[in-house]
C-alpha positions in Angstrom: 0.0 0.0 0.0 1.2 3.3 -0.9 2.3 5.9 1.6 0.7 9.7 1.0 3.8 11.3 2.6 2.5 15.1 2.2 -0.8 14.3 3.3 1.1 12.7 6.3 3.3 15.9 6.5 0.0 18.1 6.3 -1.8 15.8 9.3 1.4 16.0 11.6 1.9 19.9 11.2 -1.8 20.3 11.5 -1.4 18.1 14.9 1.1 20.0 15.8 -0.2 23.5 15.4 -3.3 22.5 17.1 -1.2 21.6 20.1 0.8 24.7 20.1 0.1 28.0 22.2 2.2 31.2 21.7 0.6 32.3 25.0 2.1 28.6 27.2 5.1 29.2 25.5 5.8 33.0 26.4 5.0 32.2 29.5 7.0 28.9 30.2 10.0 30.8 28.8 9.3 33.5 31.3 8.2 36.6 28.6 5.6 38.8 29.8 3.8 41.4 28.4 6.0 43.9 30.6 8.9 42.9 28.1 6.7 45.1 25.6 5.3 47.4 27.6 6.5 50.9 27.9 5.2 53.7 30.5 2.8 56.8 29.3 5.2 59.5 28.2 6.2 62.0 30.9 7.8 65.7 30.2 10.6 67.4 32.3 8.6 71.2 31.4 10.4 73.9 30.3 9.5 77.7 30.3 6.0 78.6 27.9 8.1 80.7 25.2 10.2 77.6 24.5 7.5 74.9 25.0 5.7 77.0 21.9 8.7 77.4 19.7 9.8 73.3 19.5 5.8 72.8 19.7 6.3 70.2 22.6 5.9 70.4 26.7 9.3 70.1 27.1 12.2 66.9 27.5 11.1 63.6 27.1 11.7 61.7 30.1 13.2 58.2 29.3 14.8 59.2 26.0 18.0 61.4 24.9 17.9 64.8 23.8 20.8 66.9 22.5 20.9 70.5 22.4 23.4 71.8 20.2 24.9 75.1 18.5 27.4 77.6 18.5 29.0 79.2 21.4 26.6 81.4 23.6 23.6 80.8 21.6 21.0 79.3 24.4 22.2 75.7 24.6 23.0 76.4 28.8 19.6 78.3 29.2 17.6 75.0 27.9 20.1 73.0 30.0 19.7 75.4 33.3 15.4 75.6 32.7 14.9 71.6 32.3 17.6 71.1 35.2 15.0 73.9 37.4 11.7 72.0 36.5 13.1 68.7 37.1 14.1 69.4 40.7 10.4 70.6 41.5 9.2 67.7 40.1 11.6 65.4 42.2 13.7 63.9 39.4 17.4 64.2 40.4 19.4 66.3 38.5 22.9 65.0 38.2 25.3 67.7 36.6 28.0 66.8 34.1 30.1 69.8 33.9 33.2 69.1 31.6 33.5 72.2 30.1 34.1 74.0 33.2 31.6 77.0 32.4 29.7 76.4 35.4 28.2 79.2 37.4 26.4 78.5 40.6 25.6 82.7 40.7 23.7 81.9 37.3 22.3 78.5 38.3 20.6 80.5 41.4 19.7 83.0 39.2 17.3 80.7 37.3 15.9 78.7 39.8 18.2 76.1 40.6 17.6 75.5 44.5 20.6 74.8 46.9 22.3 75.9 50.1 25.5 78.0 50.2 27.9 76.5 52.7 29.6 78.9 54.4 33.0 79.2 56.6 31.9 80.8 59.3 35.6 82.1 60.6 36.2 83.3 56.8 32.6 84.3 55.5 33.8 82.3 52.3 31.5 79.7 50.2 33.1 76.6 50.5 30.2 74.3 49.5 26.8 73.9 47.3 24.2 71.6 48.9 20.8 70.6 47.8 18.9 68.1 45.6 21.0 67.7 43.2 24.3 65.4 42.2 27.5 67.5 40.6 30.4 66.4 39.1 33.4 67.9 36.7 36.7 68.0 35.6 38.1 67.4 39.2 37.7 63.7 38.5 35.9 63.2 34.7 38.7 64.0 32.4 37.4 61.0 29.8 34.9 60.0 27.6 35.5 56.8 30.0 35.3 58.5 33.0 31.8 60.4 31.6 30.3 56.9 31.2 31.7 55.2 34.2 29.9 57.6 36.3 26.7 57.3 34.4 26.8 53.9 34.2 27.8 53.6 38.5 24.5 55.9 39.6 22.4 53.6 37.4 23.6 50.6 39.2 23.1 52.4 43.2 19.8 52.9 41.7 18.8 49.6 40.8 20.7 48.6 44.3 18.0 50.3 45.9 20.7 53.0 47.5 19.8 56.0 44.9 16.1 55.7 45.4 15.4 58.5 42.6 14.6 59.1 38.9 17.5 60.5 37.1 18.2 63.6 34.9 21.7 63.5 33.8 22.6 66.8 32.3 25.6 66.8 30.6 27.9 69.8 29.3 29.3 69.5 27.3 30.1 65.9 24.5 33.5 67.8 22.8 34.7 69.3 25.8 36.4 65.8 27.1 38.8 63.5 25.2 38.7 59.8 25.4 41.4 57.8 27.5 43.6 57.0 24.3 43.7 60.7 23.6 45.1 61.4 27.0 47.6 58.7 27.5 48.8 59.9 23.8 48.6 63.0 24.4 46.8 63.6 21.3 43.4 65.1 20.8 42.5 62.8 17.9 38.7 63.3 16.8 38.5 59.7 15.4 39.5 57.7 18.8 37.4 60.4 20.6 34.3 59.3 18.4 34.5 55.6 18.7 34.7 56.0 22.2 31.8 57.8 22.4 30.0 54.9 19.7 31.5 52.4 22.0 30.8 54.0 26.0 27.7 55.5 24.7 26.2 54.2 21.9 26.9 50.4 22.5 25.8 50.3 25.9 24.8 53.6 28.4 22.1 55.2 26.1 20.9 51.9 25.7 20.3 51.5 29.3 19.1 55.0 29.6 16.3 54.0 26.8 15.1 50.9 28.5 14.3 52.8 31.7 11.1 53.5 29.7 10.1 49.7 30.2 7.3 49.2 32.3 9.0 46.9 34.6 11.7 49.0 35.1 11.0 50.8 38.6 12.8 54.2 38.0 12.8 56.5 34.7 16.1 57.7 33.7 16.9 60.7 31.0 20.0 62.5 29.5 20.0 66.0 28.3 23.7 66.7 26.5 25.0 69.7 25.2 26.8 68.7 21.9 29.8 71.2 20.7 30.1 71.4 17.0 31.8 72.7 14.4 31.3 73.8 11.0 32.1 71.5 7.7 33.3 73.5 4.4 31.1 73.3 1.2 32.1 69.6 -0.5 32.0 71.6 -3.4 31.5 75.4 -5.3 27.7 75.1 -4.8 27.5 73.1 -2.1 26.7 74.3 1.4 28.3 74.0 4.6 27.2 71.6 7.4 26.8 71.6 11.2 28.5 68.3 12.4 28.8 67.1 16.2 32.2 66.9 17.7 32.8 63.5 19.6 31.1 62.1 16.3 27.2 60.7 15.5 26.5 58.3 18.4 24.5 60.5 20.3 22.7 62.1 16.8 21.7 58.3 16.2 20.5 57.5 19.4 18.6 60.8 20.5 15.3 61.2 20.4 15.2 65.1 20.2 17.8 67.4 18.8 17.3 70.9 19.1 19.9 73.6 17.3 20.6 76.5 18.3 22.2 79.5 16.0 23.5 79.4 12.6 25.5 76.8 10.4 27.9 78.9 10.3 28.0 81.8 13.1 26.0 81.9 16.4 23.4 84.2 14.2 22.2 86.1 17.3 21.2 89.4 18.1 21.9 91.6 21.1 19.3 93.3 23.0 20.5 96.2 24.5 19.1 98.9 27.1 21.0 102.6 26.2 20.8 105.4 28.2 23.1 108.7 28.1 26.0 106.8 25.7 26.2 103.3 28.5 24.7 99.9 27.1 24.1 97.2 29.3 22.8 93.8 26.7 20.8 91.7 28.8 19.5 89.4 26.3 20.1 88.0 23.0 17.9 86.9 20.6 18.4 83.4 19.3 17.3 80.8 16.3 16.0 77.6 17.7 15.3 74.5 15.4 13.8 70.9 16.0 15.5 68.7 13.8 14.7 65.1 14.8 12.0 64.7 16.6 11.1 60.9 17.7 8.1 61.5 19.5 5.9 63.4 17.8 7.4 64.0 14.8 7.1 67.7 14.1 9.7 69.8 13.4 9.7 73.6 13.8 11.9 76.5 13.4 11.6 79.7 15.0 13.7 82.5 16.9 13.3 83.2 20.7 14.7 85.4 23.2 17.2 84.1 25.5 18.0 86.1 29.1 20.0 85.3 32.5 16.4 83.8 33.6 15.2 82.2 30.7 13.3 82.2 27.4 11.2 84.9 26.3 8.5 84.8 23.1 10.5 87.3 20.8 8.3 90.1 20.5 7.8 93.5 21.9 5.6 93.0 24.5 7.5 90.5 26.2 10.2 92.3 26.3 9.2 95.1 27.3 7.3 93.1 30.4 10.9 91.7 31.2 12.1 95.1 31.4 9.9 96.9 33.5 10.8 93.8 36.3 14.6 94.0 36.4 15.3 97.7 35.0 15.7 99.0 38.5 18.6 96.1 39.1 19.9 98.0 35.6 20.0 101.3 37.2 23.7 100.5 38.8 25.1 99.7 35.6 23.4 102.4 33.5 22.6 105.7 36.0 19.3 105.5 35.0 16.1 103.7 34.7 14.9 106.0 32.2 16.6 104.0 28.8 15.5 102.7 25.7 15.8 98.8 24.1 17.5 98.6 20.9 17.7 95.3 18.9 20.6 94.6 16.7 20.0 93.5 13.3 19.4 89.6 12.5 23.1 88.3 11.9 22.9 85.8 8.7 24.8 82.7 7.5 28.8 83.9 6.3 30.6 81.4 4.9 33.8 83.7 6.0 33.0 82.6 9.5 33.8 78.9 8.9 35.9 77.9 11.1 36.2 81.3 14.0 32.6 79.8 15.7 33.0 76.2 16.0 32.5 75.8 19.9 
C-alpha cells in the first residue's frame, strides 16, 4: 500500500499547530507582556516661550535629547530651565560639567535651588548643597570617566541605594577627550568618536532608553549639550554643514535634537538697554530649530529670546514686560532707569566665519 507522505506531513503539522500555544510558550520561557510594555510619556517642562517654539511640553523623560549650536547661543539656558523644572518635580538632576563654564551665581539665578555652605571664621563659600548630584573635571577627564559615572548611579539605583529618577545633564560631548587621547597626548577626533560609539552608543544610552520599560521601577533621561563645528562646502555650490564633535552616536540614538544659531556663526542678536551713551545687553535673541524629533514628529523652526532667567516669546511686548521687572537692578550699571531697548539687526549665514565659531 502506498504511503501519501504530504498528506502525512500536512496531518502531523496540523497536529502540531493544534497543540501549540504562543501564550504557554511566552510564559514557560518566562516573557511577559512587561517585556513590551512601555510607560505613558512624561515631560521634564520647560519655560511657555520655548514649549511653543519646539511645539512640545518640554524633555522627554526616558529618552536622549541633545541640544546643540554655536557658542553662547541658548544651549545652557535650555540646559539650566529643564535642570530647574526637574528638581520641583523630584527627578534628580545630576550635573555633568566638563566644560568648566559652570556658574552656581547663574544657576541661582534661574531657579536652581541649593544651600550655600559657608565658613563661618572666613565668610567664604566653601560648598553647594541641595537636591542635586555634581560632578566635573576634578575627576571626569574621559569619555570613559563620563560613562563610568553614568553607568555607577544607574547601578546604586537599581541597588536600591539612589532611590530617585535620574536627569543626567551633561555639558558639554567635545569638551572631554577619550582615555587614548590622553595617555597619547593627542586630541585625535577619530578615537574620541569611537569612544563615544563604544561607551555611549553600545551600551549607556541603551540602558538610559530601557528605563522607559514598564518593569523598570525608576525612569532615567539624558540631556547633552553637543559642541560642534562647521564643515566646508564639498563643493562650489555646495553648502556648509553643522556636524557634532565626539562624532554621530549620540545624533543616532537621541530622540530630540534641538539647534541653536546658525550653520555657520551663532546668528544672534543683542538686545540692549541705552541710556546717556552706556549699554548694558541683557539678552540675545536666538534661532532655535527641531530637527529630529522621535516623539511626535514635528519639526519647527523659529527665533526666541534668551535672558539670565530664561526664554522669552520674541516680540515687543514681552520684552518690554521683562524690562519693567529687572530695570531697577539695571540702574547701577546704566545711572538711570529712564533707557531705551534697541535690537541689533538679525546676523545671517557667512561662509567667511567657517571655522572662527566652531565651539
Amino acid at each position: 500500500m502506498a504511503i501519501n507522505r504530504r498528506a502525512t506531513t500536512e496531518a502531523a503539522g496540523e497536529i502540531i499547530k493544534g497543540g501549540f500555544s504562543l501564550d504557554k510558550f511566552k510564559k514557560n520561557k518566562g516573557f511577559s507582556t512587561q517585556s513590551v510594555k512601555f510607560k505613558s510619556q512624561d515631560w521634564i517642562p520647560v519655560s511657555k516661550a520655548f514649549q511653543d517654539i519646539i511645539s512640545l511640553p518640554g524633555i522627554p523623560t526616558g529618552h536622549i535629547t541633545l541640544l546643540r549650536g554655536h557658542s553662547d547661543t541658548g544651549k545652557t539656558t535650555m540646559l539650566l530651565e529643564a535642570a530647574v523644572s526637574a528638581q520641583k518635580k523630584g527627578v534628580l538632576p545630576v550635573f555633568i560639567i566638563t566644560e568648566m563654564k559652570w556658574s552656581w551665581p547663574h544657576a541661582k539665578t534661574m531657579g536652581l535651588e541649593f544651600t550655600e555652605v559657608v565658613d563661618e571664621s572666613t565668610g567664604e563659600i566653601t560648598d553647594y548643597e541641595g537636591f542635586f548630584l555634581y560632578a566635573d573635571r576634578g575627576s571626569l577627564n574621559t569619555i570613559e570617566d563620563v560613562a563610568t559615572y553614568i553607568l555607577d548611579l544607574i547601578d546604586e539605583q537599581k541597588k536600591g541605594n539612589l532611590p530617585h529618577d535620574l536627569c543626567f545633564f551633561w555639558d558639554s560631548i567635545g569638551s572631554v577627550p577619550c582615555d587614548l587621547s590622553v595617555r597619547s597626548n593627542k586630541n585625535n577626533n577619530e578615537w574620541n568618536a569611537g569612544a563615544m560609539s563604544t561607551q555611549f552608543g553600545n551600551n549607556l544610552n541603551q540602558k538610559v532608553l530601557l528605563s522607559r520599560k514598564e518593569g523598570n521601577k525608576y525612569t532615567n533621561t539624558l540631556v547633552a549639550i553637543n559642541k560642534v563645528w562647521t564643515m566646508k562646502p564639498e563643493h562650489p555650490m555646495g553648502q556648509p554643514k553643522l556636524q557634532n564633535k565626539g562624532g554621530m552616536a549620540m545624533w543616532y540614538d537621541a530622540t530630540l535634537i534641538v539647534t541653536f544659531g546658525n550653520i555657520t556663526n551663532p546668528g544672534t542678536s543683542k538686545v540692549k538697554a541705552i541710556s546717556k551713551g552706556k549699554e548694558y545687553e541683557f539678552a540675545k535673541v536666538t534661532k532655535v530649530q527641531v530637527e529630529k524629533n522621535h516623539i511626535t514628529g514635528i519639526q519647527t523652526r523659529g527665533a526666541i529670546v534668551m535672558t539670565q532667567h530664561g526664554f522669552l516669546e520674541n516680540d515687543k511686548k514681552a520684552i518690554d514686560a521683562y524690562k519693567e521687572t529687572y530695570k531697577g537692578t539695571w540702574a547701577t550699571i546704566l545711572g538711570s532707569t529712564d533707557f531705551e531697548v534697541a535690537i541689533e539687526p538679525e546676523v545671517g549665514e557667512d561662509i567667511r566665519d567657517i571655522g572662527l565659531n566652531d565651539d
